[in-house]
C-alpha positions, 0 to 999 in steps of 0.5 A: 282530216286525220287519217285513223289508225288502227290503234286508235280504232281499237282503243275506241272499240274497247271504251263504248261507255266512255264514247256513250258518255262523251255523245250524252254530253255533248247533246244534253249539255254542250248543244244545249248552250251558247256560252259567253265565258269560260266562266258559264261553261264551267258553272254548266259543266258543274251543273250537268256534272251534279245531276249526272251523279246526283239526281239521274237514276240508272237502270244498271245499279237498280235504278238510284242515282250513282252518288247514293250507290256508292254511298250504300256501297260505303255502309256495307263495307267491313270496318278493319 
C-alpha cells in the first residue's frame, strides 16, 4: 500500500466536493452494477452522467437540476 504524502493529503483537503462526488458515484453507480463489457459501463456511466445533470435537484442552486440552472443562467447574460 501506498504511503500518503503530505502533499496529497492536502490537495484532498482542499476538494471536498470533488471527494463527495467521487463516493456518490461509486455507491449510486459503480456498486450498483455488475458490467459484462466496457460497452455497458459506458452506457451506465451515461445514463448516471444524465440524471446527474439533468434530473436530480440540488439544494444549493434552489432546488433545479444543474443543466436547467446553467441554462437560466445563460438567458440573464447580457448579449454585447
Amino acid at each position: 500500500m501506498a504511503k500518503a504524502t503530505s502533499k496529497h493529503l492536502r490537495s484532498v483537503q482542499r476538494q471536498p466536493e470533488r471527494e463527495s462526488f467521487n463516493g456518490k458515484f461509486r455507491d449510486e453507480c459503480l456498486n450498483e452494477h455488475s458490467f459484462r463489457t466496457l460497452q455497458q459501463a459506458r452506457e451506465a456511466i451515461a445514463l448516471r452522467r444524465r440524471n446527474y445533470n439533468e434530473v436530480r435537484p440540488r439544494s444549493s442552486i434552489g432546488r433545479i437540476p444543474p443543466a436547467r440552472f446553467a441554462e437560466q443562467e445563460l438567458l440573464l447574460q447580457p448579449i454585447d
